[in-house]
C-alpha positions, 0 to 999 in steps of 0.5 A: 464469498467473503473478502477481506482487503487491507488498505492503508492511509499514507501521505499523498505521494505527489507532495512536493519535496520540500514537505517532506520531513522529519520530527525531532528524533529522527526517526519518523516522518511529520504529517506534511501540512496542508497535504490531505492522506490518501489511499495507498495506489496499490491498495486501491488496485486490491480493492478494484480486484475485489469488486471485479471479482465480486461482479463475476459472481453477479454481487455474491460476495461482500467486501470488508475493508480494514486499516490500521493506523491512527488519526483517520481521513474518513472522508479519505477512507470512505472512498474505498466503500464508494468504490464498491466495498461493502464494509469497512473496519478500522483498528484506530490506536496511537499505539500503531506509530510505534508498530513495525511491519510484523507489529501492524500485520499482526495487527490486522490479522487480529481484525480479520480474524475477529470479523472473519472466516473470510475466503480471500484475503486481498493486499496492495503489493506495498505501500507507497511511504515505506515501500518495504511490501512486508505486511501481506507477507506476514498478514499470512504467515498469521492467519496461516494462508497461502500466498500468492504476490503481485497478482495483475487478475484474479480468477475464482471458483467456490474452492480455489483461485487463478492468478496470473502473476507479473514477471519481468518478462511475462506471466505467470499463472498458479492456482492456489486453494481457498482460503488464501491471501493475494498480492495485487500490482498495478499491472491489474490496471486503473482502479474505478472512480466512485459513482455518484451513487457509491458516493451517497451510499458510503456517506451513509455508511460508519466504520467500525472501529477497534483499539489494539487492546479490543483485538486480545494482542499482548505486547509479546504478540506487537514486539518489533522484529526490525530496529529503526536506528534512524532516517535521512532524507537524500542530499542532492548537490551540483555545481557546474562549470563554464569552459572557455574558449576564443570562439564557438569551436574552441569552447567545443574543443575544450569541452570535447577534451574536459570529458574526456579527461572525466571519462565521460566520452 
């Protein structure tokens, strides 16, 4: 079996607040400083399903990771071969910072296509600096796949594949035929941590590299289909109030009848 899993760089989530911010027009992010990448969480759970999936057919399958982005951690995305991947692919252009969601997922269906037939296409349910969970939605809808989204385990046959899918209250179980693309939540549970070997053998390892121009895209295949017309970052305020009072009590009471008139209580 052959899998392809698509994983993301993103800024590390855990940066503290105040490195967040944005470039001079507004309408981008800036590289926080000092605060190395990393591998989007829920692409890390997609590529766990892929070597669980590969260890239930005792390693008959090979797993091929792609990105796209631009200035690339390898060190970073090198962690997805010791994990136990097998191959990675990287489409590394400046072009895809000016790329939408339907632009990079057009983007990445044209690496699985050239390095493909693969049987099961594996995503992350969404990345952590946009949140949006567009992409695998049109990874599919490019390569012509049937998807199934935010799977927590997987099970496969040569022809087909079993999901359980998170619910709000629940799972849900569909089978779905092959090839097709899956969706993985954190529900699937934690990803491993590379072994010492995984390690040594993906140091040993390089990427293959693509531009957009080697994918055969034109620009009326990478044209947007969503306008930015601008980000903020949230404002929090605050300001506290000190009631008075002659005693304990009557700072109490006083307190007990302030919210009261704020509708608090």
């Amino acid at each position: 079996m052959r899998i392809a899993v698509c994983a993301k760089q993103v800024p590390d989530p855990d940066i503290p607040p105040s490195q967040f911010k944005l470039d001079s027009s507004g309408l981008a992010v800036e590289p926080p400083r000092n605060a190395t990448p990393v591998v989007n969480g829920f692409d890390l759970n997609a590529i766990e399903a892929a070597v669980r999936i590969k260890e239930s057919l005792a390693g008959d399958a090979e797993i091929t990771i792609f990105s796209s982005g631009h200035a690339f951690e390898l060190a970073v995305m090198k962690k997805t071969l010791a994990t136990g991947a097998d191959n990675l692919v990287l489409v590394d252009d400046p072009e895809t910072a000016n790329l939408d969601a339907a632009g990079t997922a057009r983007v990445l269906a044209a690496a699985v296509e050239k390095h493909g037939p693969f049987d099961l296409v594996i995503c992350g349910r969404q990345a952590s600096d946009w949140d949006q969970a567009h992409v695998p939605l049109f990874i599919a809808e490019s390569l012509g796949l049937p998807c199934v989204t935010v799977a927590r385990n997987i099970i496969t046959d040569s022809e087909t594949a079993t999901v359980e899918r998170v619910l709000t209250d629940g799972y849900q179980e569909v089978k779905v035929t092959l090839p097709a693309l899956i969706t993985v939540s954190n529900e699937l549970g934690e990803p491993r941590y590379p072994a010492l070997k995984g390690i040594m053998a993906a140091n040993r390892k390089q990427p293959v590299k693509h531009t957009i121009a080697e994918l055969a895209l034109t620009a009326a295949d990478l044209a947007p289909k969503l306008e930015l017309l601008g980000l903020e970052i949230p404002k929090r305020s605050g300001k506290a109030e000190f009631i008075d009072g002659e005693d304990d009590a009557e700072k109490g009471h006083n307190l007990a009848l302030r919210l009261r008139q704020e509708r608090l209580i």
